[in-house]
C-alpha positions as CSV (number, residue, x, y, z in Angstrom):
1,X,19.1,110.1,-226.7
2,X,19.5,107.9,-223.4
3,X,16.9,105.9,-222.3
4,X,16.1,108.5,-219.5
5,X,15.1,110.6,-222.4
6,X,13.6,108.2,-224.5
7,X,11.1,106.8,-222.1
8,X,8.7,108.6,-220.5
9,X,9.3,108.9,-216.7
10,X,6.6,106.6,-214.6
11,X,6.8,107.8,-210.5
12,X,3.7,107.0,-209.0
13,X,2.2,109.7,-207.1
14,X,0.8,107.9,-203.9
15,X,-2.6,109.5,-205.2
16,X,-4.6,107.9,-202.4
17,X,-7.0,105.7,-204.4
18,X,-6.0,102.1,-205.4
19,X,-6.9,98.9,-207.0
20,X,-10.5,98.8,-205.4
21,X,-11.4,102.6,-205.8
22,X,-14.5,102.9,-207.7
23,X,-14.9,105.9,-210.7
24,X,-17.6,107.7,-208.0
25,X,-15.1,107.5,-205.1
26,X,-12.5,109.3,-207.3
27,X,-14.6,111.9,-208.3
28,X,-16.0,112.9,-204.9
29,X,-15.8,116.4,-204.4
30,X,-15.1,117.3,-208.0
31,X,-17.1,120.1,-209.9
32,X,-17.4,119.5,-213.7
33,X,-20.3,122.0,-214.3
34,X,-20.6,123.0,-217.7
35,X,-17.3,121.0,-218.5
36,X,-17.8,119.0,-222.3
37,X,-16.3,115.9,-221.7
38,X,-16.9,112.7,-224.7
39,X,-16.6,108.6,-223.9
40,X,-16.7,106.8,-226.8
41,X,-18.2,103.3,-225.8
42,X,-19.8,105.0,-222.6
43,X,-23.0,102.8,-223.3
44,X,-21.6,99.2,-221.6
45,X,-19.3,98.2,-219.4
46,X,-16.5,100.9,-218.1
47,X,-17.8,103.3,-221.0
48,X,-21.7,103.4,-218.9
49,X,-19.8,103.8,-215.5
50,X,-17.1,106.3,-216.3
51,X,-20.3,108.3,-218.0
52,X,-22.1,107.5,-214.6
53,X,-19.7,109.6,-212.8
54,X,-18.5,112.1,-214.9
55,X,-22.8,113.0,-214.5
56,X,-22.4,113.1,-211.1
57,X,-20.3,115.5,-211.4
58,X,-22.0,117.7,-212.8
59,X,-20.3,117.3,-217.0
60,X,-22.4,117.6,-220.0
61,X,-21.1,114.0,-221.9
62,X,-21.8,113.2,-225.0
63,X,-21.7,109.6,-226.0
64,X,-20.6,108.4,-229.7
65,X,-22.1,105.1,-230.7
66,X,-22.3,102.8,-233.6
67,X,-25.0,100.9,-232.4
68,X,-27.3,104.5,-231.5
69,X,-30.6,103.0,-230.6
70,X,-29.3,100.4,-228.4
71,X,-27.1,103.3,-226.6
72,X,-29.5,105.6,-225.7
73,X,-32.3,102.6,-224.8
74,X,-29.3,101.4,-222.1
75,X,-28.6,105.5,-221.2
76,X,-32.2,105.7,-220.6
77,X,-32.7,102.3,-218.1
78,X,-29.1,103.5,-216.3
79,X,-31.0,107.0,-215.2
80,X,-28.7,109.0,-217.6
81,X,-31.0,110.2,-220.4
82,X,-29.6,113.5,-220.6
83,X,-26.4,112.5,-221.9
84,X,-26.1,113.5,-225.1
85,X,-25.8,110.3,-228.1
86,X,-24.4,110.7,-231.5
87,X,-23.8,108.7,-234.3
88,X,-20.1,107.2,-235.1
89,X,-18.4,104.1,-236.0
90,X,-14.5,104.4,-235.0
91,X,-13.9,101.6,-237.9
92,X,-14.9,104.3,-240.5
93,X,-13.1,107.0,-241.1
94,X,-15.8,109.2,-243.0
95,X,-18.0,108.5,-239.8
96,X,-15.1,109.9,-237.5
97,X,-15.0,113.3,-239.4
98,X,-19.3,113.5,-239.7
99,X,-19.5,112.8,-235.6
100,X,-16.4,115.9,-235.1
101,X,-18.0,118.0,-237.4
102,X,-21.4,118.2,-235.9
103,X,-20.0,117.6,-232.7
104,X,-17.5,121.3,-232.9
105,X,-20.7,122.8,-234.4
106,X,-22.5,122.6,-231.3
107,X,-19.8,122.7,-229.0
108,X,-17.1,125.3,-228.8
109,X,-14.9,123.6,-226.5
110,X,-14.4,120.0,-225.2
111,X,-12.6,119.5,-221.9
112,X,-12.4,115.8,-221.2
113,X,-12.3,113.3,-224.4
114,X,-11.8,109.7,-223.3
115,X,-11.1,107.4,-225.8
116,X,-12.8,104.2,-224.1
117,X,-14.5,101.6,-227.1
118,X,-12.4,98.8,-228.2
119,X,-12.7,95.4,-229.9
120,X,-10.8,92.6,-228.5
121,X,-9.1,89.4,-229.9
122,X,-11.9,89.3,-232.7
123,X,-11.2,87.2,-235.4
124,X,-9.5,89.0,-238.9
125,X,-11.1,91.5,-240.4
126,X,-10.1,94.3,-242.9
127,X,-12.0,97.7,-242.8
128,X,-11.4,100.9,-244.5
129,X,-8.4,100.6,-247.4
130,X,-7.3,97.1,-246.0
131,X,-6.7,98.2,-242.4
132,X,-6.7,95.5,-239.4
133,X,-9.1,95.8,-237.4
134,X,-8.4,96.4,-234.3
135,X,-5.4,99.2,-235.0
136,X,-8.3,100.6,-236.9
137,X,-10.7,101.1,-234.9
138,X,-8.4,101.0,-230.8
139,X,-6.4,103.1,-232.6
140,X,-6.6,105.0,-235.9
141,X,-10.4,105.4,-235.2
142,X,-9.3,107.7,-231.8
143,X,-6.3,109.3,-233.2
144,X,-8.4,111.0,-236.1
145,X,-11.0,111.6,-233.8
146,X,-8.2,113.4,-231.4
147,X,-7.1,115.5,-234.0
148,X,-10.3,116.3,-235.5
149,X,-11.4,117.9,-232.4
150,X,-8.1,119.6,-231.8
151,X,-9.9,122.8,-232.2
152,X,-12.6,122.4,-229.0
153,X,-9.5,120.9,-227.0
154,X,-6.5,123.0,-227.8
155,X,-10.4,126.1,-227.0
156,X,-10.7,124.1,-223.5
157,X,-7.1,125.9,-222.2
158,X,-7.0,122.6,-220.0
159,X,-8.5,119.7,-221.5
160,X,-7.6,115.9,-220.8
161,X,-7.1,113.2,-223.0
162,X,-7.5,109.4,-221.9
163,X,-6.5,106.7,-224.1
164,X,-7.2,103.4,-222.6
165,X,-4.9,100.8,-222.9
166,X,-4.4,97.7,-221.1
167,X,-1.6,95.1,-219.9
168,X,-2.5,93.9,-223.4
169,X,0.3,96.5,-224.7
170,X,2.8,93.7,-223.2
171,X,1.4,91.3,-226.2
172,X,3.3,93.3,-228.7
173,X,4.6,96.5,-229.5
174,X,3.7,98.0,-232.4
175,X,4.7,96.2,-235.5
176,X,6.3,99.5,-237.8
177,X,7.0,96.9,-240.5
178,X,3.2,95.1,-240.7
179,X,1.0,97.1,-238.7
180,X,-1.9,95.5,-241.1
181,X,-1.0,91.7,-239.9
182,X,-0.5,90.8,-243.9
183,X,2.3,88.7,-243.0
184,X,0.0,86.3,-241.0
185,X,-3.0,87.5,-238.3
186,X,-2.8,86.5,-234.7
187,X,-5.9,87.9,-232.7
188,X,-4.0,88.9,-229.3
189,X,-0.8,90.0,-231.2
190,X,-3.2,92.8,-233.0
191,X,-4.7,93.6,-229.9
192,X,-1.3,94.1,-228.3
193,X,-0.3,95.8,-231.3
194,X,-3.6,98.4,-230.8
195,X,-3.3,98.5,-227.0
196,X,0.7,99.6,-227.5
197,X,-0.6,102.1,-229.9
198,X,-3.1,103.5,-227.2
199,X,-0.5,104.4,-225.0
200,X,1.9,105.5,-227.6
201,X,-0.6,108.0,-229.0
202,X,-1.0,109.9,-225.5
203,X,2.8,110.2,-225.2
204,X,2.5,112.2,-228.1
205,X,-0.4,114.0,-228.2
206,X,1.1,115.3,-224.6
207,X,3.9,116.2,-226.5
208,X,2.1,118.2,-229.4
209,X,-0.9,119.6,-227.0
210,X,0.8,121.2,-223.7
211,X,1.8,124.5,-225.2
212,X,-2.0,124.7,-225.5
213,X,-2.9,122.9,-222.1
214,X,-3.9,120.0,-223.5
215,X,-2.6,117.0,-221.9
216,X,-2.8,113.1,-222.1
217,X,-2.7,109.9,-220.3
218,X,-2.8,106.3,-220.9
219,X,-4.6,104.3,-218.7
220,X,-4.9,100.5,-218.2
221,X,-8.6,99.8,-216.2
222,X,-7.6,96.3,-214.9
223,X,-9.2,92.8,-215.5
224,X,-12.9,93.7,-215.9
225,X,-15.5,91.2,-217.2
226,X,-17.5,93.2,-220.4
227,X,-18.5,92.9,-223.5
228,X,-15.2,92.9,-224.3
229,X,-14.9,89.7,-224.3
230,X,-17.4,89.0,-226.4
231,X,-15.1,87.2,-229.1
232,X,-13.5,84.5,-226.4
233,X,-15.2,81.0,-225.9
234,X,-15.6,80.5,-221.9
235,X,-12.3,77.6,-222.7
236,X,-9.9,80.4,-224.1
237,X,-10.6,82.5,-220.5
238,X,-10.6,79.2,-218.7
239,X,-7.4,78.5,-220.3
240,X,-6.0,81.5,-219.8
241,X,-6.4,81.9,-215.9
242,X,-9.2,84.6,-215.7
243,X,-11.8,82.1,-214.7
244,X,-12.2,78.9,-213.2
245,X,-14.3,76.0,-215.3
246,X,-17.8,77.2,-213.5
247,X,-17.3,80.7,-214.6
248,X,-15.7,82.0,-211.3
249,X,-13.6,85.2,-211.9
250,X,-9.8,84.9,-210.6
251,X,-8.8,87.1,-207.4
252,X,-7.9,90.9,-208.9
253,X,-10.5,91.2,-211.6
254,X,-12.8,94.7,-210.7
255,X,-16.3,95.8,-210.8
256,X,-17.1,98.3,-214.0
257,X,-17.3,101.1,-211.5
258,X,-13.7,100.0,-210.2
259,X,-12.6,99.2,-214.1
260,X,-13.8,102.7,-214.5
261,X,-11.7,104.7,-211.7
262,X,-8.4,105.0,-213.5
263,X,-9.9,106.4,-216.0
264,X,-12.0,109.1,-214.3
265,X,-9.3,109.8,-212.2
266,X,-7.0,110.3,-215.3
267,X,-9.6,113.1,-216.9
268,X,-10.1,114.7,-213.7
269,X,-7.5,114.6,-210.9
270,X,-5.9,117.9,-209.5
271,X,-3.0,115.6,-208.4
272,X,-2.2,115.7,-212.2
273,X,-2.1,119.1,-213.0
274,X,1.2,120.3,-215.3
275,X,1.3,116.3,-215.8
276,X,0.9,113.7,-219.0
277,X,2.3,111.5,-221.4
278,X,2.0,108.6,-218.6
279,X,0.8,105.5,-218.0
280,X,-1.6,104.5,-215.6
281,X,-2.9,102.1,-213.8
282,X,-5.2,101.4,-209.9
283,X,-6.1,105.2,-210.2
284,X,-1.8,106.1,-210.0
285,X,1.1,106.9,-212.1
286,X,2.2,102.9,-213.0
287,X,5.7,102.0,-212.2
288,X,7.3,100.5,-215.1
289,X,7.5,96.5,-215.4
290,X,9.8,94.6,-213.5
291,X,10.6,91.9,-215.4
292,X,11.3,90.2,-212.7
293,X,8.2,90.1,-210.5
294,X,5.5,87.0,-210.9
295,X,3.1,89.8,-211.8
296,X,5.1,91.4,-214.7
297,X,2.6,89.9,-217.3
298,X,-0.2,92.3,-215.1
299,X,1.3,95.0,-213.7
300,X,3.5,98.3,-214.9
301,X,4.3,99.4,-218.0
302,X,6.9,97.7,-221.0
303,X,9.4,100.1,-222.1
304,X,7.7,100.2,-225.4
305,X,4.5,101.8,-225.1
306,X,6.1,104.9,-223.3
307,X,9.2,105.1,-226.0
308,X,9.0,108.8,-227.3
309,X,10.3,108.2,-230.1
310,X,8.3,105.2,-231.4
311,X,5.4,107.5,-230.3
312,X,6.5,110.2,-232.7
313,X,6.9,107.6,-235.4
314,X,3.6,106.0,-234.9
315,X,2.1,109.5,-234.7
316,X,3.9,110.1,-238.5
317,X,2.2,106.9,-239.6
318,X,-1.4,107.8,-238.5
319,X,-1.3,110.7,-239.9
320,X,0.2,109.0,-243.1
321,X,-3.0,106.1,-243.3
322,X,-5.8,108.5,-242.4
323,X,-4.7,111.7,-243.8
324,X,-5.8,113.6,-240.8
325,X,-2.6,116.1,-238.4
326,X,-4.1,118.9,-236.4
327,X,-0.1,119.4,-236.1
328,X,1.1,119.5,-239.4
């Protein structure tokens, strides 16, 4: 293949909305009555906003959360204690398949599934059969819940799937030969590692899910300040540029409700129709990185989170670790 086949092709659209669009803006004017859309993690940060307007809209969300008390307390003070809640831990894979089962058996089709939670730069842990972490639950968590609801997607005729990702993906690809980090564990490498996976796994699943109208997108929200960041002492962010010593946020970090646009506008834009398999980013089709800018370390896409063929071969490997292919 040549590279123009390899990579997936990134031409921004001039979509109208930018870097301070907020996740209500983007929806304005569009009708999601008696769409079924899921946002895992739509209890804090991005998760609670993107939920907010996907509501407005007029969508009947359901919410999986591992904590599920704490969840539907924060639904409740945010005005939005109709949205459905439901038990699931992305870390566990048993807990995947029990929130999809009782999920398609009241549900017949699902029409927007955005795959929102993530842990960030937390220190080593195994889960599951030895599994890192993060990959674990960024990725492998949302990949077998993807494919274990294949069936209320693939029933949807034009569902979305968004797979957030972040300029994190720039950290490091994904690492074919230790995706487990038993060679030695560096926090942001593994979050690199899951946040190339995220994009990865939409080029793919747009691949696999079109002929049924199911398409996917990759999105990167921006530099939002969330629980996300609930593993970094203030020094590490200090140190790192995001904020000055007395907390004050550098120029370019968003609101929630602007973190959230990208990803709204990924699940519901009519500028994307008969589109996928793209990265996004500032509610738009992202260029890919020039390596020569000052802002490459922030802005577009690294050739190897859009590669179609690692996608494919990380796609093989998930399927391999969790035992779980709505393609095979």
């Amino acid at each position: 293949m040549s590279e123009e086949q390899t990579i997936t092709p990134q031409e921004p659209l001039d979509s109208g909305f930018g870097h301070w669009s907020t996740a209500m803006e983007v929806v304005s004017g569009i009708d999601l009555n008696g769409r079924n859309a899921i946002v895992t993690g739509g209890y804090s940060g991005l998760g609670l906003e993107t939920v907010r307007a996907l509501v407005s809209a007029g969508a009947n969300v359901t919410v999986p959360a591992r904590r599920l008390e704490h969840a539907r307390e924060v639904l409740g003070q945010a005005g939005l204690a109709g949205v459905e809640t439901a038990e699931l831990d992305l870390a566990d894979q048993a807990s995947v398949k029990d929130f999809a089962a009782s999920f398609l058996a009241g549900h017949p089709t699902l029409d927007i599934l955005i795959n929102n939670a993530a842990i960030m730069a937390s220190p080593e842990q195994r889960v599951g059969p030895g599994w890192e972490s993060q990959f674990a639950t960024n990725h492998l968590g949302h990949y077998a819940l993807a494919n274990l609801l294949w069936p209320a997607l693939a029933a949807s005729g034009s569902a979305r799937v968004v797979s957030l990702s972040s300029t994190g993906h720039k950290l490091s690809p994904v690492r074919f030969e230790d995706v487990n980090f038993e060679q030695g564990y560096d926090k942001w490498k593994a979050y690199g590692q899951a946040k190339s996976a995220n994009a990865l796994f939409a080029v793919e699943l747009d691949r696999l899910g079109q002929s049924a109208g199911v398409r996917a997108f990759a999105v990167h929200p921006g530099g939002i300040m969330t629980e996300l960041q609930r593993h970094l002492p203030r020094e590490e962010m200090v140190a790192a540029g995001w904020m000055d010593a007395e907390g004050n946020l550098r120029e370019g970090f968003k609101t929630p409700e602007q973190g959230a646009a990208t990803s709204v506008w990924a699940a519901t834009s009519p500028a994307l129709a008969g589109k996928g398999g793209v990265y996004c980013e500032d509610c738009d089709i992202a260029r890919p990185t020039d390596p020569e800018s000052p802002l490459a370390r922030y802005q577009g896409v690294d050739a190897h989170a859009v590669n179609r063929a690692d996608a494919q071969r990380l796609w093989e490997l998930s399927a391999e670790m969790t035992g779980v292919n709505a393609f095979a």
